[in-house]
Every structure is written in structure tokens, then in C-alpha cells.
C-alpha positions in Angstrom: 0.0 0.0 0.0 3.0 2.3 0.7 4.2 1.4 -2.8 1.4 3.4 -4.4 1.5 6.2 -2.0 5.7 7.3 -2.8 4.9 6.9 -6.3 1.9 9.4 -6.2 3.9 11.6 -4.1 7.1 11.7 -6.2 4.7 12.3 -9.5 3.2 15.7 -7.5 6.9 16.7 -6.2 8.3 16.1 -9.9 5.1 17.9 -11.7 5.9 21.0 -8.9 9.1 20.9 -9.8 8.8 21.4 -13.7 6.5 24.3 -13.3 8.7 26.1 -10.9 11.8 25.0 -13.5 9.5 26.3 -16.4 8.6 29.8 -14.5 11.5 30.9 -12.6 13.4 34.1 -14.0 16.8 33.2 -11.6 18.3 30.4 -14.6 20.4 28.7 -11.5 17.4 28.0 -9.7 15.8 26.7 -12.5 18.8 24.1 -13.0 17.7 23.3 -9.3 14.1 22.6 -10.0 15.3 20.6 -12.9 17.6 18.5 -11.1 14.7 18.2 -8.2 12.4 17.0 -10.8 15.0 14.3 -12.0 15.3 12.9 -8.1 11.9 12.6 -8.2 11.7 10.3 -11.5 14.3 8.6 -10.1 13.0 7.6 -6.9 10.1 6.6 -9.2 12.2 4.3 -10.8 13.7 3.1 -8.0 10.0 1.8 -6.8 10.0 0.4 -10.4 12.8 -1.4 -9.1 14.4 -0.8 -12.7 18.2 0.1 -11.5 20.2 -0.7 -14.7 18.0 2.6 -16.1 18.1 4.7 -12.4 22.0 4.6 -12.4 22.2 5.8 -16.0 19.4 8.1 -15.4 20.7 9.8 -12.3 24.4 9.8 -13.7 23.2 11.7 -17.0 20.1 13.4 -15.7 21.1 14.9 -12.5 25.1 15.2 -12.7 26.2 15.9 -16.4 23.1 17.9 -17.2 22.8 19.7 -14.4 26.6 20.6 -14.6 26.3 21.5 -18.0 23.4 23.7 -17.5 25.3 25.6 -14.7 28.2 25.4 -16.7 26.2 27.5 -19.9 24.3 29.6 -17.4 27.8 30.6 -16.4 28.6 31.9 -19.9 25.0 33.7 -20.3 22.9 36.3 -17.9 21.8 34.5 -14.9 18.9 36.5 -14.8 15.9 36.1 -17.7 14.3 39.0 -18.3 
């Protein structure tokens, strides 16, 4: 019963996440919400109980995009106007 539960709670978090992501101005904190958003689909896939795909998924989705992202934001204006 718990099962059903995380994954219903991960879904909200990660659906929160992507619409702060998609309306923040500050481009760093969107990074954040976008790496939030990929912990949630990872503890989703976690309850899956896929882990071949969660290890590739967190490795790509939340370290080298998010470092990319920072790394471009870096060479841009943080702030969208």
C-alpha cells in the first residue's frame, strides 16, 4: 500500500518541480528545480525497481546535465528578463 503512496507523491513533487523550473526568472534556480524534478523520476524508478536505467538516469540526468546547465548559465545572464 505504501508502494502506491511514494509513487503518487514523487509524481506531484516532480510535476511541482517542472512548473517552478519552467517559471522561474533566476536560470540557476531553475537548474535546481530541474535536477529536483529528476530525483523525483528517479525515486520513481527506484520503486520500479528498474536500477540498470536509475544509475544511467541519475548519472546523466542529474550530474552531467545539471553541470552543463550551470556550466552555460555561467557563460549567459543568470537572470531572464
Amino acid at each position: 500500500m505504501i508502494i502506491p503512496l511514494v509513487v503518487i507523491f514523487a509524481s506531484v513533487l516532480s510535476f511541482i518541480f517542472t512548473f517552478l523550473a519552467i517559471t522561474e526568472k533566476d536560470l540557476l534556480k531553475a537548474v535546481g528545480y530541474s535536477a529536483g524534478q529528476s530525483i523525483m523520476y528517479a525515486i520513481i524508478l527506484q520503486v520500479f525497481a528498474v536500477p540498470d536505467i536509475l544509475m544511467t538516469y541519475v548519472a546523466v540526468s542529474v550530474g552531467i546535465y545539471s553541470g552543463l546547465l550551470i556550466y552555460v548559465v555561467s557563460k549567459t545572464e543568470r537572470w531572464e528578463k
